[in-house]
DSSP file (Angstrom, degrees, kcal/mol; ACC not computed):
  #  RESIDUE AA STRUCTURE BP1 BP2  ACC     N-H-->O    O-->H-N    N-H-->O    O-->H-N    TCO  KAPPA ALPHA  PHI   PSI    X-CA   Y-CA   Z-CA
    1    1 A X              0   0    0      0, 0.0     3,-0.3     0, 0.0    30,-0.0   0.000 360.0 360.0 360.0 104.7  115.4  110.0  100.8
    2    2 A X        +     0   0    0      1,-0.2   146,-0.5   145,-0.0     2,-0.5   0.627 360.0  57.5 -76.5 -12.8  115.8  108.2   97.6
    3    3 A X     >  +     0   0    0      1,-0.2     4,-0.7   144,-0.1     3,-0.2  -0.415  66.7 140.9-138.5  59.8  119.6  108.3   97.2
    4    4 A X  T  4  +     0   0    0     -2,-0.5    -1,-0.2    -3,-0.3     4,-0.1   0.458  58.3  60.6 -89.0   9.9  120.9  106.4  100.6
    5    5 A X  T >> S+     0   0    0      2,-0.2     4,-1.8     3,-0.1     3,-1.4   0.872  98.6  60.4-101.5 -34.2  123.7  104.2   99.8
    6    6 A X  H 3> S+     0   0    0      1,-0.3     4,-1.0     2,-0.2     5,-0.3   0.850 111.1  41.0 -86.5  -7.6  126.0  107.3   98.5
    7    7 A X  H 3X S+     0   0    0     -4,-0.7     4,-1.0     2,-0.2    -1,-0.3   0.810 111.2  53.3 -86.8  -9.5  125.9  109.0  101.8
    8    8 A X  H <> S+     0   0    0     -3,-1.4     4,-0.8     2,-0.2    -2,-0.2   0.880 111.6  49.5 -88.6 -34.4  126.3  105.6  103.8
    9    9 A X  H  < S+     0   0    0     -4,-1.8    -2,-0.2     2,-0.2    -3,-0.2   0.320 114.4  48.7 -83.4  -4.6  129.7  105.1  101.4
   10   10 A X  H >< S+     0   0    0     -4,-1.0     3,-0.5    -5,-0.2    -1,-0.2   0.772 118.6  33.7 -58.9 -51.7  130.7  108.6  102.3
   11   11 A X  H 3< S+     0   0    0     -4,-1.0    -2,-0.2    -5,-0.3    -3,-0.1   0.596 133.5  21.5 -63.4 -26.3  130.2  108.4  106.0
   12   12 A X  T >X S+     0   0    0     -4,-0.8     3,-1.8     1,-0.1     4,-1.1  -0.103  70.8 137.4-144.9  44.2  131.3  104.5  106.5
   13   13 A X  G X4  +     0   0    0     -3,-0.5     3,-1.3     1,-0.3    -1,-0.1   0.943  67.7  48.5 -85.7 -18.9  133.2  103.4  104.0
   14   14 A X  G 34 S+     0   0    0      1,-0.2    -1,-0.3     3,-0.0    -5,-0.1   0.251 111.3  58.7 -91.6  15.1  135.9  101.4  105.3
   15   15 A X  G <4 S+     0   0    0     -3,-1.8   140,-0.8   138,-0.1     2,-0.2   0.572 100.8  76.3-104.6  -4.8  133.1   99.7  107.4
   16   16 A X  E <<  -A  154   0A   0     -3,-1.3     2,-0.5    -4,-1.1   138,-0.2  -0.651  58.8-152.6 -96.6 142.7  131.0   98.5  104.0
   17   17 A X  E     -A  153   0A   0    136,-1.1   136,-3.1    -2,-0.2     2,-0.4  -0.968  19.7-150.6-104.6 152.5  131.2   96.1  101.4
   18   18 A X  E     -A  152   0A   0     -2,-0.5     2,-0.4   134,-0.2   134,-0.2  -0.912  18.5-122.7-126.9 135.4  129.7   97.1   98.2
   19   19 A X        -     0   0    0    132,-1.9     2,-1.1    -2,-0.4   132,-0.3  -0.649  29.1 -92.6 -84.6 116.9  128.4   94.7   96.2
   20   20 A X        -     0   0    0    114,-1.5     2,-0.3    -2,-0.4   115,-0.1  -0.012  48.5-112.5  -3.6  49.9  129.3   93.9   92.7
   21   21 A X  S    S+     0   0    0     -2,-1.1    -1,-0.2     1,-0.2   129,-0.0   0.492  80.3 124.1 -25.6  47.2  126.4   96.3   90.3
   22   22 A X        +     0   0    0     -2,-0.3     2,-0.7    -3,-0.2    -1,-0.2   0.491  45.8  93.6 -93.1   8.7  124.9   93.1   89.2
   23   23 A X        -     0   0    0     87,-0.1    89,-0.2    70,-0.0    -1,-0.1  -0.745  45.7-173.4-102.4 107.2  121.5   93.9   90.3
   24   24 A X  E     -D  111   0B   0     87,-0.9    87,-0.8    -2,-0.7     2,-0.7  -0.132  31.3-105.5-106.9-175.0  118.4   95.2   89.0
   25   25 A X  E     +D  110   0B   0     85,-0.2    85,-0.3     1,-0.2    -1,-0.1  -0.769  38.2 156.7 -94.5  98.3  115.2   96.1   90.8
   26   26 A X        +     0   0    0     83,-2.8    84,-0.2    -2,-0.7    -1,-0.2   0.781  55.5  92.4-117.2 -19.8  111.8   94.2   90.7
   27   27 A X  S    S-     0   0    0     82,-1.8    76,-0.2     2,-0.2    81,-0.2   0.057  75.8-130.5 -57.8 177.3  110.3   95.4   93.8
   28   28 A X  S    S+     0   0    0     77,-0.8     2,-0.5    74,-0.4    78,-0.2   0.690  92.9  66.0-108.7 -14.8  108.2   98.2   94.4
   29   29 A X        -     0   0    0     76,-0.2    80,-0.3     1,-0.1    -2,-0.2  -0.933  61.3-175.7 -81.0 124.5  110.3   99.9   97.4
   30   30 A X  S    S+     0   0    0     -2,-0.5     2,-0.6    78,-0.1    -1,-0.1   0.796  70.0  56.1 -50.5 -69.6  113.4  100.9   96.0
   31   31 A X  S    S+     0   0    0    116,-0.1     2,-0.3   117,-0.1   116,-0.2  -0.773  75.3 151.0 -83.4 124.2  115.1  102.1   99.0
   32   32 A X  E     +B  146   0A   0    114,-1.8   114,-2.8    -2,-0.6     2,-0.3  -0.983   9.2 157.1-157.7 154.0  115.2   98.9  102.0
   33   33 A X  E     +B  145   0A   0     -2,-0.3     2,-0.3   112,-0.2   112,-0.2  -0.875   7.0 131.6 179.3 150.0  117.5   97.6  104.9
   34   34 A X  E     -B  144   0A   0    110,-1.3   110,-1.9    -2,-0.3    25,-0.2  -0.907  67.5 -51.5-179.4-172.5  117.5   95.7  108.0
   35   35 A X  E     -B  143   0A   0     -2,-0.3    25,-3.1   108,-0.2   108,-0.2  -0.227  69.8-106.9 -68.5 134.1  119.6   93.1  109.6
   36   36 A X  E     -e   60   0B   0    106,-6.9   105,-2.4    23,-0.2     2,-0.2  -0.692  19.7-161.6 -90.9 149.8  120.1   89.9  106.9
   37   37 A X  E     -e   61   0B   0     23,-1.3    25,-1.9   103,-0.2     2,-0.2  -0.968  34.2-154.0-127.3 112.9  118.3   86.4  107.2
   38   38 A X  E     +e   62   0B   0     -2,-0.2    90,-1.7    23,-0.2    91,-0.3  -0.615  23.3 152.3-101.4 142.9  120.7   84.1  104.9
   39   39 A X  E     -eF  63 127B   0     23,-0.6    25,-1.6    88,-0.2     2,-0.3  -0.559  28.6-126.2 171.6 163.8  120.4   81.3  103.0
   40   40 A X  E     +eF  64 126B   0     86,-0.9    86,-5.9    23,-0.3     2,-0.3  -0.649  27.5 153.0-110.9 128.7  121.4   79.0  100.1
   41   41 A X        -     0   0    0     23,-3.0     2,-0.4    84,-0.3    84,-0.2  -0.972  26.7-153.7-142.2 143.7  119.6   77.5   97.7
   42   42 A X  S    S-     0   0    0     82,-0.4    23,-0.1    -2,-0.3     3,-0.1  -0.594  82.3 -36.9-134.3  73.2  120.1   76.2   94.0
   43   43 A X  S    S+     0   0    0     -2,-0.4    77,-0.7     1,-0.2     2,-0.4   0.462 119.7  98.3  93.2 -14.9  116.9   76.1   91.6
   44   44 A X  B     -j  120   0C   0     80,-0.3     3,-0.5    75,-0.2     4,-0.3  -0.963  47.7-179.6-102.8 112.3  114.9   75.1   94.8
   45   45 A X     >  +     0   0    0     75,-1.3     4,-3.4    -2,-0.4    76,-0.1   0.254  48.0 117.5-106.2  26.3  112.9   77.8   96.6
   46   46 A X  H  > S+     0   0    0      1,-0.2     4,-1.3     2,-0.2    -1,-0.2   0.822  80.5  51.8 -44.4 -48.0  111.5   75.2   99.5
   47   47 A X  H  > S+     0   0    0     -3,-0.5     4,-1.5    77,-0.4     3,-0.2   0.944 110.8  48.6 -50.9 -47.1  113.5   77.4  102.0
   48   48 A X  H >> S+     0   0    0     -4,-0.3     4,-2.9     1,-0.3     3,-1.2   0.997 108.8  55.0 -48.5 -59.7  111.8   80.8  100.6
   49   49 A X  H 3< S+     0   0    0     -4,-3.4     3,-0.4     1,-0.3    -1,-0.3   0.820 109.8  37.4 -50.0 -55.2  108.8   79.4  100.8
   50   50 A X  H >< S+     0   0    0     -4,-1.3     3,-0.6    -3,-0.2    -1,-0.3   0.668 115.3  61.3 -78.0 -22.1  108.7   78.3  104.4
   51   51 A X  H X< S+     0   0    0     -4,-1.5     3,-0.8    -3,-1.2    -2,-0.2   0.776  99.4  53.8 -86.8 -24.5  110.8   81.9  105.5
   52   52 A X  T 3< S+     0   0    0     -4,-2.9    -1,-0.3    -3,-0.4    33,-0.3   0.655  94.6  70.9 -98.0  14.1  108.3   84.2  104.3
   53   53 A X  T <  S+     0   0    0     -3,-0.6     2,-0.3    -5,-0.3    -1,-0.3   0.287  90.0  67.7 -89.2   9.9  106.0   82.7  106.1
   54   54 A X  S <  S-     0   0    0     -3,-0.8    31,-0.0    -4,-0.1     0, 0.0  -0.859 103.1 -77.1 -85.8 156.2  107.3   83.9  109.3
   55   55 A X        -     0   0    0     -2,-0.3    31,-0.2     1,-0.1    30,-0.1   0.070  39.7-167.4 -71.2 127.1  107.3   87.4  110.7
   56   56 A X    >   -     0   0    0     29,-2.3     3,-3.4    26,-0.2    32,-0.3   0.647  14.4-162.2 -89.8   5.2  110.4   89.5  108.8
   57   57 A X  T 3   -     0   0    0     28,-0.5    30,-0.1     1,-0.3    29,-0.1   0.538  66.4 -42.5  -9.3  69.2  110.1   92.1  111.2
   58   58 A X  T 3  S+     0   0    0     28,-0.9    -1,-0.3     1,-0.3   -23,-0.2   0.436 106.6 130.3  81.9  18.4  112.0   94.6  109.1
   59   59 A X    <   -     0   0    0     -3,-3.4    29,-2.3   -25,-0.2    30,-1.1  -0.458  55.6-114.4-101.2 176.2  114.7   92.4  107.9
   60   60 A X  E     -eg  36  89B   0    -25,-3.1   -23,-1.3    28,-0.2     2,-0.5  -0.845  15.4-145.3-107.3 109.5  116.2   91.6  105.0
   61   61 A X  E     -eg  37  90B   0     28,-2.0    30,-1.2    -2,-0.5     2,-0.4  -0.658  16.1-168.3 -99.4 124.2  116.2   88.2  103.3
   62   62 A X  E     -eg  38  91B   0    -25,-1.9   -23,-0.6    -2,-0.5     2,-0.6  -0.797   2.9-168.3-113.9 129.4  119.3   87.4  101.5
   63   63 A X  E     -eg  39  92B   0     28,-2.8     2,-1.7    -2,-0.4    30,-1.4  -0.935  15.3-163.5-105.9 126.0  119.4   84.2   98.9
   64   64 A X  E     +e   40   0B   0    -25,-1.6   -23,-3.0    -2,-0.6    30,-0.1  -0.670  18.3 166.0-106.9  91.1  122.3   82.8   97.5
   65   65 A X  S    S-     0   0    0     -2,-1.7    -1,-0.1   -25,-0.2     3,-0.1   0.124  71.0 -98.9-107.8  32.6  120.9   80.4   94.2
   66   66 A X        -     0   0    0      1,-0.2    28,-0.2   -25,-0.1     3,-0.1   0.501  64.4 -76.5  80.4 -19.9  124.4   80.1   92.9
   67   67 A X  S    S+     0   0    0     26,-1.4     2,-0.5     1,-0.2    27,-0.3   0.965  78.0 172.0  85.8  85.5  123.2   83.1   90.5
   68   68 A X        -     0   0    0      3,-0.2    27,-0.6    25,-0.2     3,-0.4  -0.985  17.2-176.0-136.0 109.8  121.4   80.4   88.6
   69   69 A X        +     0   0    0     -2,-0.5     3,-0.2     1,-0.2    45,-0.1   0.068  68.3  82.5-113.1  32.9  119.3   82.5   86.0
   70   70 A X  S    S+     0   0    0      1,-0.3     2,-0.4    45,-0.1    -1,-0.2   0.537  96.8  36.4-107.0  16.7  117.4   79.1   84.5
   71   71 A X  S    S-     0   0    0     -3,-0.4    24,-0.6    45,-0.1     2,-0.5  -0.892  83.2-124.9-163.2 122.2  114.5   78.9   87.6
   72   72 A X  E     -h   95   0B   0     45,-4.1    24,-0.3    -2,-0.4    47,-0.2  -0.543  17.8-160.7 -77.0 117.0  112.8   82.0   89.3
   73   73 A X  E    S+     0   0B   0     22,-2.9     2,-0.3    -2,-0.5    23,-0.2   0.502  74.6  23.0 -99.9   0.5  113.4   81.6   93.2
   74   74 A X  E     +h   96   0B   0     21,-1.0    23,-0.9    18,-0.1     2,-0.3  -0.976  64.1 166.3-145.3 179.7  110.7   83.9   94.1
   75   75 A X    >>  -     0   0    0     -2,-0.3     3,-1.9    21,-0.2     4,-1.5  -0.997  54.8 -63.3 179.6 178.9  107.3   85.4   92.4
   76   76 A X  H 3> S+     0   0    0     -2,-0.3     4,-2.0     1,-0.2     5,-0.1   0.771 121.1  51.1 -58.9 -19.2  104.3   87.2   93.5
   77   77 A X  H 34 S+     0   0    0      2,-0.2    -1,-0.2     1,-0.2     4,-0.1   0.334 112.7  43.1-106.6  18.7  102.7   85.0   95.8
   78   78 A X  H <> S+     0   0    0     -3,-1.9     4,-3.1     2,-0.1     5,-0.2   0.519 120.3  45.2-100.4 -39.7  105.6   84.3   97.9
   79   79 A X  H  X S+     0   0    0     -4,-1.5     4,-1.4     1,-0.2    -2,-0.2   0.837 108.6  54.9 -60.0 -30.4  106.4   88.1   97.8
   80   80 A X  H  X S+     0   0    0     -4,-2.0     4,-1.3    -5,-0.5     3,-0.3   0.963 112.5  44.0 -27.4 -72.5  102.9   88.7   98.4
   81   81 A X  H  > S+     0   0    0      1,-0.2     4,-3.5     2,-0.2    -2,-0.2   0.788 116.4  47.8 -63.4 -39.1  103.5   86.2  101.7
   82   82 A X  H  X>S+     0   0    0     -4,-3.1     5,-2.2     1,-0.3     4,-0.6   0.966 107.1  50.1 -87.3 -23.3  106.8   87.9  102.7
   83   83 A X  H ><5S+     0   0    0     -4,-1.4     3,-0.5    -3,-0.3    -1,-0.3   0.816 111.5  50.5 -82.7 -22.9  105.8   91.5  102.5
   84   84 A X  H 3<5S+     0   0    0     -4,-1.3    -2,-0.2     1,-0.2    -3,-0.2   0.964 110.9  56.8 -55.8 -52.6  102.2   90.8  105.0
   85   85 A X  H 3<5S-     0   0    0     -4,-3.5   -29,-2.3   -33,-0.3   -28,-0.5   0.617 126.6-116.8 -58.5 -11.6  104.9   89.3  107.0
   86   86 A X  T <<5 +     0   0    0     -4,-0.6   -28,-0.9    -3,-0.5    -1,-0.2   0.108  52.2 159.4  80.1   9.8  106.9   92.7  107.1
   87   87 A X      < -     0   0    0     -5,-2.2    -1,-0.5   -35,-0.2   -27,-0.2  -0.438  34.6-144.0 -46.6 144.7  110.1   92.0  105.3
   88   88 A X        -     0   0    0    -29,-2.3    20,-2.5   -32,-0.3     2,-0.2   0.759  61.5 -39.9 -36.2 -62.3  111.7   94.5  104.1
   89   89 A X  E     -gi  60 108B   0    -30,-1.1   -28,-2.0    18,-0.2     2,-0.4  -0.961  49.4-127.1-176.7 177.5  113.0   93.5  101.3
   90   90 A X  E     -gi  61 109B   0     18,-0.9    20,-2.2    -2,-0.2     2,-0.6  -0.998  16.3-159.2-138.7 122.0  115.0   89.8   99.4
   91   91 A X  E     -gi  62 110B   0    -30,-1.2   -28,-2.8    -2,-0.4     2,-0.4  -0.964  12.6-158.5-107.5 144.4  118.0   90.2   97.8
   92   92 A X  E     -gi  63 111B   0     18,-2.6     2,-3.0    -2,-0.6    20,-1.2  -0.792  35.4-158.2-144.2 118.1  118.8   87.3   95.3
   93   93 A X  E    S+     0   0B   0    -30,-1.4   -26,-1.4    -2,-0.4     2,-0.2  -0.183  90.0  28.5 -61.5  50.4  121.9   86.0   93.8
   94   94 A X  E    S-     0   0B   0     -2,-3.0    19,-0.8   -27,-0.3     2,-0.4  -0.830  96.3 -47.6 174.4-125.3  119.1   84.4   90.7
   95   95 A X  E     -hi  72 113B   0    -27,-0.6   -22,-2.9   -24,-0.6   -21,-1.0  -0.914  29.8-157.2-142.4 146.9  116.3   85.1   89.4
   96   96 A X  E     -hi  74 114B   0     17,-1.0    19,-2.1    -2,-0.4   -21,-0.2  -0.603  11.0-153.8-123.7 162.7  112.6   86.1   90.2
   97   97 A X        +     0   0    0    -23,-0.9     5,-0.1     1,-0.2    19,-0.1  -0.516  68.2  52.3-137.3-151.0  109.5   85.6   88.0
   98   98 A X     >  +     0   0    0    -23,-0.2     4,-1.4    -2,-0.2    -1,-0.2   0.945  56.7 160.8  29.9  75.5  105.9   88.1   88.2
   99   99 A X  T  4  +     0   0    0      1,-0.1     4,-0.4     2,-0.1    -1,-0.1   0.754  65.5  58.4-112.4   5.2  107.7   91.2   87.9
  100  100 A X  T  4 S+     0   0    0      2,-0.1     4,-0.2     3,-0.1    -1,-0.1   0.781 115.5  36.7 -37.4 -52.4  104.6   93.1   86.8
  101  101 A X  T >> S+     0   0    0      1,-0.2     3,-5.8     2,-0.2     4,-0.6   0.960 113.5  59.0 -82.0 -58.0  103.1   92.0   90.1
  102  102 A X  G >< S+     0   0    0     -4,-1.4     3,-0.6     1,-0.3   -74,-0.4   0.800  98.9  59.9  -4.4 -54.3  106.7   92.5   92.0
  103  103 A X  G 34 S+     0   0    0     -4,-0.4    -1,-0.3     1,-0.3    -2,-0.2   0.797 107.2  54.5 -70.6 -29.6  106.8   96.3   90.9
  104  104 A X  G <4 S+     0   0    0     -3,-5.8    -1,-0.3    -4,-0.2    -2,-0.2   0.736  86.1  72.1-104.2 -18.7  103.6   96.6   92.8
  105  105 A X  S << S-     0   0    0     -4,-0.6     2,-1.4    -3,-0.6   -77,-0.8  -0.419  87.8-104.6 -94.7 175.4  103.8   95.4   96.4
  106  106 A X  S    S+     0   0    0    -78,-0.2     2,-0.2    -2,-0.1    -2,-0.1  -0.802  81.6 109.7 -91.9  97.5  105.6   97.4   99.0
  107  107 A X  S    S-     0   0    0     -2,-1.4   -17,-0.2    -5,-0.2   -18,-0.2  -0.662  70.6-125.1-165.0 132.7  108.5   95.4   99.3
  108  108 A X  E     - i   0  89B   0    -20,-2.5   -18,-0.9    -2,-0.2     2,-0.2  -0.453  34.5-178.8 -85.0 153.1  111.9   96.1   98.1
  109  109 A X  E     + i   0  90B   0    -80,-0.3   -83,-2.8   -20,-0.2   -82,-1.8  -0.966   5.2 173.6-131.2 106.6  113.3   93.0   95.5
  110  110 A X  E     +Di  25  91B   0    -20,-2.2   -18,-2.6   -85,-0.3     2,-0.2  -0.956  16.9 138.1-102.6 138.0  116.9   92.8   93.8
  111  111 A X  E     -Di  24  92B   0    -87,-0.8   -87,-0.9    -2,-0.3   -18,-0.1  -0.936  56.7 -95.3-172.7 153.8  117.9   90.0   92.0
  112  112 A X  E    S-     0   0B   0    -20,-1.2     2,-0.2    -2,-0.2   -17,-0.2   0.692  84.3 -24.7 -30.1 -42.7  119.9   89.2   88.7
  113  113 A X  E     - i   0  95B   0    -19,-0.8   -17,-1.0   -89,-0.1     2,-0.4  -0.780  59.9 -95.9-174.3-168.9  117.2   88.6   86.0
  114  114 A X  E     + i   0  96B   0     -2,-0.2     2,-0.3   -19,-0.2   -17,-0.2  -1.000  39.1 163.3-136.0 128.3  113.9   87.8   85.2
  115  115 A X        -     0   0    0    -19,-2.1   -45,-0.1    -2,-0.4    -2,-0.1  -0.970  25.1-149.7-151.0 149.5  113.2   84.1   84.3
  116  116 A X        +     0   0    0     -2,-0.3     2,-0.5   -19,-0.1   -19,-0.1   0.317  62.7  94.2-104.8  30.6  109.3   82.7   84.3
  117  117 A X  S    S-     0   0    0      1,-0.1   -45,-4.1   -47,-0.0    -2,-0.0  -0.852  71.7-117.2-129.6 137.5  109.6   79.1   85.1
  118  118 A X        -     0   0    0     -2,-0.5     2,-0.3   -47,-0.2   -46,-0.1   0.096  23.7-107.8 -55.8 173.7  109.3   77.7   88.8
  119  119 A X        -     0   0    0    -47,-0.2   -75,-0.2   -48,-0.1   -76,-0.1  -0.890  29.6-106.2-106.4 154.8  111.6   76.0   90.9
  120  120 A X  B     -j   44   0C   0    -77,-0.7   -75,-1.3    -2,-0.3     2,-0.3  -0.171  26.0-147.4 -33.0 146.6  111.6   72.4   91.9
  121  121 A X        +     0   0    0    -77,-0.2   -77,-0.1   -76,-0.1    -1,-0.0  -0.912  47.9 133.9-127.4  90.6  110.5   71.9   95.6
  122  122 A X  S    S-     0   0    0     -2,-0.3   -78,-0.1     2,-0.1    -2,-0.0  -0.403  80.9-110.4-136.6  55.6  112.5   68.5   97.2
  123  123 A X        +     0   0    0      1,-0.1     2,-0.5   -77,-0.0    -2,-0.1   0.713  66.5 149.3  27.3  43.9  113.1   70.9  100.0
  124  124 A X        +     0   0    0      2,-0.0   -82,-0.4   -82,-0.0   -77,-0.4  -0.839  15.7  95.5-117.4 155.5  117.1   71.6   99.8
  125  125 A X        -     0   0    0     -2,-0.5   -84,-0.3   -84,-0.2     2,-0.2  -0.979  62.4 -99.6 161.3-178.3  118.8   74.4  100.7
  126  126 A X  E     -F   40   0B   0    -86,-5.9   -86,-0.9    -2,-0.4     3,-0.3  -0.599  25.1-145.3-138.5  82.7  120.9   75.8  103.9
  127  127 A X  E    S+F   39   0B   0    -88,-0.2   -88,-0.2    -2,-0.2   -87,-0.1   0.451  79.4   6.6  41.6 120.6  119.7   78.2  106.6
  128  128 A X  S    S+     0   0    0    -90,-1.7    12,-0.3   -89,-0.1    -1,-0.2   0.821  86.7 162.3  56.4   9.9  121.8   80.8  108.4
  129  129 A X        -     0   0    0    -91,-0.3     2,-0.6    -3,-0.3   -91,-0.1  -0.416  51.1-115.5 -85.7-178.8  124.5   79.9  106.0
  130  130 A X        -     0   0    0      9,-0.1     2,-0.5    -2,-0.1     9,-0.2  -0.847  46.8-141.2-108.5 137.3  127.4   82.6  105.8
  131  131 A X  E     -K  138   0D   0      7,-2.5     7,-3.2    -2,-0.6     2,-0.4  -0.947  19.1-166.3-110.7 130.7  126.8   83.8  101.6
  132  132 A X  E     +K  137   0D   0     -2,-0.5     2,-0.2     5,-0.3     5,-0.2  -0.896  34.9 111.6 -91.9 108.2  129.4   84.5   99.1
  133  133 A X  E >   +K  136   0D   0      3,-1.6     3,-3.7    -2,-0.4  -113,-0.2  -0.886  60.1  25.2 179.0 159.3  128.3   86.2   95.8
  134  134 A X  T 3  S-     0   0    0      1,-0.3  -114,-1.5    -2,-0.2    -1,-0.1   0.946 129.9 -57.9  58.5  54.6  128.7   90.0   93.7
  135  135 A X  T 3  S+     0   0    0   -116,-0.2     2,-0.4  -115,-0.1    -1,-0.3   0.469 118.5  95.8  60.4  -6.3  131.8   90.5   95.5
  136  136 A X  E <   -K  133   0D   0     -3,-3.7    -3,-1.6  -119,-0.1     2,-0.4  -0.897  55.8-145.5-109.8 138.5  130.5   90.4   99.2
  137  137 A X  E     -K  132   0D   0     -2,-0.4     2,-0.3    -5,-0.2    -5,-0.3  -0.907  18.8-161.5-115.1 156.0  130.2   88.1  101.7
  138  138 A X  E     -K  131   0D   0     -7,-3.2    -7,-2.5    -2,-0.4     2,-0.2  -0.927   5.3-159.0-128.4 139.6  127.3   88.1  104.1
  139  139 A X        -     0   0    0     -2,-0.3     2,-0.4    -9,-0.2     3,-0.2  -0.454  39.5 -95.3 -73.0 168.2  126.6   86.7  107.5
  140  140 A X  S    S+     0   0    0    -12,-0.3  -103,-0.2    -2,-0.2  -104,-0.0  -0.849 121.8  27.5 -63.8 140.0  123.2   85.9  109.3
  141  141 A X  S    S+     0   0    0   -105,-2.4    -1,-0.1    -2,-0.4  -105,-0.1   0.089  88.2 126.9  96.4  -7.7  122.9   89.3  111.4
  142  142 A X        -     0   0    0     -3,-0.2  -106,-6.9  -107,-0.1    -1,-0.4  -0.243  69.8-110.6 -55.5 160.0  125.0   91.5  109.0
  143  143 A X  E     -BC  35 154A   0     11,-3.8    11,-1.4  -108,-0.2     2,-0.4  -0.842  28.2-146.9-109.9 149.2  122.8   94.8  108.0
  144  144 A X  E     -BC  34 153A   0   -110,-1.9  -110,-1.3    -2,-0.3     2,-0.5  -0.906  18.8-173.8-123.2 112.2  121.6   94.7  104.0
  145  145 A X  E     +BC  33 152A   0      7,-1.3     7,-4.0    -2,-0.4  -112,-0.2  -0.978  10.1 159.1-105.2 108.4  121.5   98.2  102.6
  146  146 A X  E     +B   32   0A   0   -114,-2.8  -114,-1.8    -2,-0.5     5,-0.2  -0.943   9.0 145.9-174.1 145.9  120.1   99.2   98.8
  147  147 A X    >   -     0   0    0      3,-0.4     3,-0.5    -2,-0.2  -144,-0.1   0.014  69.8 -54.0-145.1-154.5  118.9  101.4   96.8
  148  148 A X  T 3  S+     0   0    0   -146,-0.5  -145,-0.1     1,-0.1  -117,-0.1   0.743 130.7  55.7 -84.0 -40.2  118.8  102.6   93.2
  149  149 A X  T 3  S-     0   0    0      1,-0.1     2,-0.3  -128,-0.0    -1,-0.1   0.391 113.7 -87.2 -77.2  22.4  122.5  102.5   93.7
  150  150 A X    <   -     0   0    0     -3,-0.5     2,-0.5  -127,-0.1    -3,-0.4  -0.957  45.0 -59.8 142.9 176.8  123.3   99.5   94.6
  151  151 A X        +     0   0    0     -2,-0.3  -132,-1.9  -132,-0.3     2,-0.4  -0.939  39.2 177.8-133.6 127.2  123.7   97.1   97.5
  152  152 A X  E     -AC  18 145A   0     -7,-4.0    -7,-1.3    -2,-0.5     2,-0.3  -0.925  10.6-154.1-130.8 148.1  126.1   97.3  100.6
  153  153 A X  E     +AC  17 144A   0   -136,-3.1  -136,-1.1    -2,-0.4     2,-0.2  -0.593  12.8 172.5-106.3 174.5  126.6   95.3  103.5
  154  154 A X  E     -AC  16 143A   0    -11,-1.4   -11,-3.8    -2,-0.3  -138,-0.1  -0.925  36.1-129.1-153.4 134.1  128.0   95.9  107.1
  155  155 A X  S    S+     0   0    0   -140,-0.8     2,-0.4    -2,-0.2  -139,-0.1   0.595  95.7  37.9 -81.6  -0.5  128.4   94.0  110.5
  156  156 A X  S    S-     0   0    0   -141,-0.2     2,-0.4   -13,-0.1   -13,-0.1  -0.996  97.1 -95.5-138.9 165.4  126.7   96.8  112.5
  157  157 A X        -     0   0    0     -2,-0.4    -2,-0.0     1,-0.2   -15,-0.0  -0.542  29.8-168.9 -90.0 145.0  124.0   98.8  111.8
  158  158 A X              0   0    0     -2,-0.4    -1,-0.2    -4,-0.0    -3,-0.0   0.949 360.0 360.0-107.0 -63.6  124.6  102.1  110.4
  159  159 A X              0   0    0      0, 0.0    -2,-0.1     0, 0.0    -1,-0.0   0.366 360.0 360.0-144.7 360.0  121.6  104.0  110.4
């Protein structure tokens, strides 16, 4: 099933937020969900970096960089890192950089843009924060849903 968010917005809608259509696709799974792992960051991807290095066990890792399109908060060898670990997939409120290599691992990637320059590492950023962005707000433990149409959230898991 390629086309799962407009049957979850038939079936549930007054339980979803749908996210703003600001997102394109750099991953190579299209279709991903699991339970969101949150957190904030701004131009520094010290948090990323240490989170895909623990086990994602079918979740979803959500970043909030302020949609800040001037420093790519992930790129293939952390996406590399997060998809051995078994995430699912990262949504990110900024910008990613390899998205040649991106396209190619199994791991689904939305985020704003494409930009090729790193991020600074002086290791800020917030955990487990509750995220704001595209019209949705997200907890830790809210379910991450997205597709080729989109992204939608929930507080219980749908499917």
């Amino acid at each position: 099933m390629l086309d799962l968010l407009p049957d979850l917005c038939d079936q549930h809608d007054a339980a979803l937020q749908v996210a703003d259509p600001l997102f394109h696709n750099f991953g190579g799974k299209p279709l991903f969900y699991g339970q969101a792992v949150t957190l904030s960051c701004y131009e520094d991807n010290s948090l990323v970096r240490e989170l895909v290095t623990r086990p994602g066990q079918g979740r979803v890792m959500v970043i909030d960089g302020g949609g800040s399109l001037r420093r790519a908060l992930l790129g293939d060898q952390l996406a590399l890192k997060a998809a051995e670990q078994g995430w699912e997939g990262i949504l990110i409120h900024g910008a990613v950089r390899d998205v040649g290599t991106l396209a190619t691992l199994a791991l689904g990637v939305k985020a704003l843009a494409a930009c090729p320059v790193k991020t600074e590492k002086l290791g800020k950023g917030e955990l487990d924060a509750v995220v704001s962005f595209a019209g949705v707000t997200i907890h830790p433990g809210d379910y991450v849903y997205a597709d080729l149409n989109g992204v939608v959230v929930s507080a219980t898991r749908l499917i």
